[in-house]
N, C-alpha and C positions, 0 to 999 in steps of 0.2 A: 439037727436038720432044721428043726423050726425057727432055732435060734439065729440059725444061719439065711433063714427066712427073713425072719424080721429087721436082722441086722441092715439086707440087701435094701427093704423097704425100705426103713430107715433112712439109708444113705439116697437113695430116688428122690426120698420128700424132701430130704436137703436140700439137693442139686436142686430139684424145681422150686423152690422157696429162696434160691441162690438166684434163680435164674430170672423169676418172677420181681426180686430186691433190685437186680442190676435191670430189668427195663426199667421199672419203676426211677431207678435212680436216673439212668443215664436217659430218661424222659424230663425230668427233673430239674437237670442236667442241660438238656439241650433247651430247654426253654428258658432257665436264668441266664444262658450266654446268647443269645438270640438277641440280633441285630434291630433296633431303636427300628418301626416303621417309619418309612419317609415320607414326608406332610406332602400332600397332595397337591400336583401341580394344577394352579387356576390358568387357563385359557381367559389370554384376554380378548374379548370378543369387540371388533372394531364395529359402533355404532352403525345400522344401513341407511346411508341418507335415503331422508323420502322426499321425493323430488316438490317442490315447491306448486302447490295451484297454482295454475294462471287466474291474475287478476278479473274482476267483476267486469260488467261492464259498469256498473253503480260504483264501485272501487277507484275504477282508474280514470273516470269522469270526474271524482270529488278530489282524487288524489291532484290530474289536474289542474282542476281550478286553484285549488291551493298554490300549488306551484306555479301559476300566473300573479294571482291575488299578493300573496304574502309578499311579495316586492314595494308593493307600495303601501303597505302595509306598516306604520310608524308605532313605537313605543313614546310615550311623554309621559315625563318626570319636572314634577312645579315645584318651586318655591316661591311660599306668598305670606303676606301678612294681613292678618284682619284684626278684628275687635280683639281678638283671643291670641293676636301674638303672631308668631314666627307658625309654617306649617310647613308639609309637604306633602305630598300629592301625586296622582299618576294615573293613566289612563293610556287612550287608543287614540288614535288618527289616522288619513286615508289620503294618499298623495291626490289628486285630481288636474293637472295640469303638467306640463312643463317648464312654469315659470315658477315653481317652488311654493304651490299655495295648498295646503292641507285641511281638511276638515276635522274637527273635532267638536264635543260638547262644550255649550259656555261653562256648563258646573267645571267642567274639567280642569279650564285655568283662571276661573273664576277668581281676580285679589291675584293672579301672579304676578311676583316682579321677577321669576326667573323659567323660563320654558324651555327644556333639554330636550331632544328628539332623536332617539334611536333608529336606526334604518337596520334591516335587515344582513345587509353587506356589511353590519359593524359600521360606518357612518355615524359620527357623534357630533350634531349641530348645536347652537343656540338658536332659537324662534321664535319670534314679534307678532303678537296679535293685531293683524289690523281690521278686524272685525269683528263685534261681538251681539249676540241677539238673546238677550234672557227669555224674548214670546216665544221663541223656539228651541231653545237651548242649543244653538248651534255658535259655531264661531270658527273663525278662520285664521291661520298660521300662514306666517311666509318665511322661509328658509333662504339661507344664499349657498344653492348647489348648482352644477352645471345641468344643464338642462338633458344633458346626453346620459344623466346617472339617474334620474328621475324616470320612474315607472308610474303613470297614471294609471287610473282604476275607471273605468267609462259610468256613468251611472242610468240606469235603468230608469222605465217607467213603471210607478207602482199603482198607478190606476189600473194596470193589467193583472195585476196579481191574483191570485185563486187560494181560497181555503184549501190546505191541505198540500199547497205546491211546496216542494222542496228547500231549503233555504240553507246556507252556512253562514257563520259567525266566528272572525277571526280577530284576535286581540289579546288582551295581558290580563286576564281573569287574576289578582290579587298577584299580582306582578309576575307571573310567569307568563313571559312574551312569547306572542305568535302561534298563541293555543288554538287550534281548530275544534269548532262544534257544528254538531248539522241538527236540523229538526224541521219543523216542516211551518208554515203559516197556520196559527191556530185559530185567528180571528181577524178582521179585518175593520174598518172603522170607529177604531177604540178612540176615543179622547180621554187626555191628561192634560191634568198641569203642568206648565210652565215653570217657569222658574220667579217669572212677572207673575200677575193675577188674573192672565189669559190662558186659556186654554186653546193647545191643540189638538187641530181634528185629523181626522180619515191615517190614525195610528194604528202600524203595524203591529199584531200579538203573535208573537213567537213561542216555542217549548224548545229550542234551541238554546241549549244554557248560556245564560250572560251573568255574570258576576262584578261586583265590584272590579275595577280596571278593565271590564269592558266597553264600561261608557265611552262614547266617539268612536266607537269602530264599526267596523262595513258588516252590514248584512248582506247578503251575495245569494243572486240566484243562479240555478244551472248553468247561465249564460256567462256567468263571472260578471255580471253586472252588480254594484249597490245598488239594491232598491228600498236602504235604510238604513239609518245612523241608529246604531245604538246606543240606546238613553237610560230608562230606566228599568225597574222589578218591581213585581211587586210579592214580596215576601215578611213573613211573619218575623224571619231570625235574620235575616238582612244578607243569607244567602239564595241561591239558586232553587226556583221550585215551583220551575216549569211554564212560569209568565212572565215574558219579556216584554218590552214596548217598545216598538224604535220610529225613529222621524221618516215619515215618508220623503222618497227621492225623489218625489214632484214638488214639495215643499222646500227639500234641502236645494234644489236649483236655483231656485226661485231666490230666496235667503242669500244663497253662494253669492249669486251676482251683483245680490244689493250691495252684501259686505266688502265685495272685491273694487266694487263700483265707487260707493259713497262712503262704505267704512260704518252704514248703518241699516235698517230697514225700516220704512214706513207703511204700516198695515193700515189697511181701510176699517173704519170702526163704523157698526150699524146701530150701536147706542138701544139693544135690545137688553133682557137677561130672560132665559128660560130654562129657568130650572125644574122643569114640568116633561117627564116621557110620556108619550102619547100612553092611556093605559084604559083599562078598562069601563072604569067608573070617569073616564072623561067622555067616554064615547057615549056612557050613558047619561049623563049627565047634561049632555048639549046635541042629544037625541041625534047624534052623528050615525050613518054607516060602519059598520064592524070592521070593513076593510082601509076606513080612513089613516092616512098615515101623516106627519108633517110635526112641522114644530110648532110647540103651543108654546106664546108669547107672553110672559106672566109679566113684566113692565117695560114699559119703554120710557126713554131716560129724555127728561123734557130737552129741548133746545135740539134735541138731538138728529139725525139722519132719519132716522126711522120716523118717527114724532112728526117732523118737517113732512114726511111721503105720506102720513095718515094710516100709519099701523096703532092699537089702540093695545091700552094694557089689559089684564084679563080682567073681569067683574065676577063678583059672589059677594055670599054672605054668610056669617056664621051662626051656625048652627047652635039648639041648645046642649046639646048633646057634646058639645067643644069640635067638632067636626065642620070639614069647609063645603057648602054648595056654590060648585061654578056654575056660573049663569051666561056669559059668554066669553070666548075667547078668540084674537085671531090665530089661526093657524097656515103657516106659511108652508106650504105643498110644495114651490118649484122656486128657481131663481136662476134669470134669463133659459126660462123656459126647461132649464134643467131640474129634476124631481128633486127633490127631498125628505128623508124620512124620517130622519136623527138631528140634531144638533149638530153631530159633530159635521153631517155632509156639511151645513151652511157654513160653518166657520173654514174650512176646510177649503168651500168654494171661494170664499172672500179673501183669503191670506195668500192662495195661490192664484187664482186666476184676475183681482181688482185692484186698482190703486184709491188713494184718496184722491177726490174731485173725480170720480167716473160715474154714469148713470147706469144703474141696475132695475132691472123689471122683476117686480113679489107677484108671485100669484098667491092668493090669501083665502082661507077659507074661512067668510066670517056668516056667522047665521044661517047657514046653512044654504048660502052661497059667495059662490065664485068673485072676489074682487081685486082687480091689477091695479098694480099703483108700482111708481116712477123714485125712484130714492137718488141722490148725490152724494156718494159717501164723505163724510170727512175722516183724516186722518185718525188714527188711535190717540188720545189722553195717554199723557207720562203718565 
């Protein structure tokens, strides 16, 4: 019986241990024949257009002017020779008429004997300088285009101009043509040199980037008017860094018409030099007024315009200490009744507004008074 017990066990724990082998297996089993998962299908998700801002009003004002401006807006490419040989060259220009007459810097084709002029429509001219001005660095191209293809650019007045007003600058910054920059007036009555040993005055200072191959091109105010050729930089590594200088648009008229006229300009010369800013220790010096302003007159050049009307050169003596005591000076306050506070207004006044052989009224602050005197300019010495 017990036998017959255990037997029965026996044959149970088989069966389950049978039974227990075949899941095991047929789990086993069903997992090494089990079908590869299938790689996972990606949704391609169509990007959501985000609908475009509407334009600024500052956006579609600059964007404008551009698209007015840059039509008369020229590329120039020189070939010239100097001391040094064969060169080549390139710069900006700025249509202004109808009869084919561009403005650009003298540096710019200074020595050319070959001037190319790119127009904006693709346009590929040859262009003749028939006017050149080193006191101003300005000079004048003429082209043979139909007068109906020709977009003039109007030019402005820059005696209106305000610190801070808005300004653009379009031209070939290191030959990439028709580059637009904007920035604002950063200063107003700067003087520079020439390209002669004259200085021009009442010069615009820009932060509107101008770079090599911007020289000769329009500075532009809101109105899409020039109200300045751009000339020079002034920078440490000979690029852009944020002080521009360009030829006011009251001098560049003025200039234009000589060159287009006569093929030259004749500036009025006052035969002064004053290399003296009105400063502190002059005020103390000739026991002037704190508020005094004007140009101090350190020689005047005998035979000269000034000399002939009785402006006198400055007087002092030196000091043991190597230092100079001014003892008197005239100081020129106004001309034809217009103030002056800088240098550069005077020259500024004389290149634009006088010819030679015309009579001008000094108001003169000598000794600590008020004396007018009568001048006859003559022309400028080559």
């Amino acid at each position: 019986m017990i036998h017959s017990t255990l037997r029965k066990l026996a044959l149970l724990g088989a069966a389950l241990m049978l039974i227990a082998f075949g899941f095991v297996l047929g789990t086993t089993v069903l997992n090494s024949s089990a079908a590869p998962a299938e790689a996972p299908i990606v949704q391609q998700v169509q990007p959501t257009a985000v609908p475009r801002e509407p334009l600024t009003d500052a956006e579609s004002l600059v964007s404008d002017i551009y698209n007015r401006v840059s039509p008369s807006v020229v590329s120039i490419s020189v070939v010239g020779r100097n001391a040094n040989g064969l060169f080549g060259a390139g710069g900006t220009g700025f249509v202004i008429d109808t009869q084919g007459h561009i403005v650009t810097n003298y540096h710019v084709v200074e020595d050319a004997t070959q001037i190319e002029v790119n127009f904006l429509d693709g346009t590929i001219v040859n262009a003749e300088a028939i006017g050149l001005d080193p006191d101003s660095d300005l000079a004048v191209l003429q082209v043979d285009i139909p007068a109906d293809r020709l977009v003039p650019v109007p030019l402005g007045d820059s005696d209106a101009l305000f610190i801070g007003e808005t300004v653009l600058a379009i031209g070939s910054p290191f030959g990439q043509r028709w580059t637009l920059t904007t920035g604002i007036v950063s200063a107003l009555n700067r003087t520079i040199r020439g390209i002669s040993n004259y200085s021009v005055g009442s010069v615009i200072q820009t932060d509107a980037a101008i770079n090599p191959g911007n020289s000769g091109g329009p500075l532009v105010n809101l109105n899409g008017e020039v109200i300045g050729v751009n000339s020079q930089i002034r920078s440490e590594t000979g690029g852009n860094t944020g002080v521009g200088f360009a030829i006011p648009s009251n001098l560049v008229k003025r200039v234009v018409a000589d060159l287009i006229a006569e093929g030259e300009v004749s500036y009025s010369f006052l035969g002064i030099r004053a290399d003296t800013e009105m400063s502190l220790d002059i005020i103390e010096e000739l026991n002037l007024p704190n508020n005094t302003r004007g140009v101090v007159v350190t020689d005047v050049e005998a035979g000269g315009p000034a000399a002939l009307g009785g402006l006198q050169s400055a007087r002092g003596q030196r000091l043991q200490n190597g230092g100079f005591d001014l003892i008197s000076a005239d100081i020129i306050t106004a001309i034809d009744g217009r103030p002056v506070t800088t240098f550069s207004d005077l020259i500024s006044y004389l290149a634009i507004n006088t010819r030679p052989g015309q009579t001008i009224n000094l108001s003169v602050l000598r000794d600590g008074q008020t004396v007018n005197l009568t001048l006859t300019l003559q022309a400028r010495p080559n």
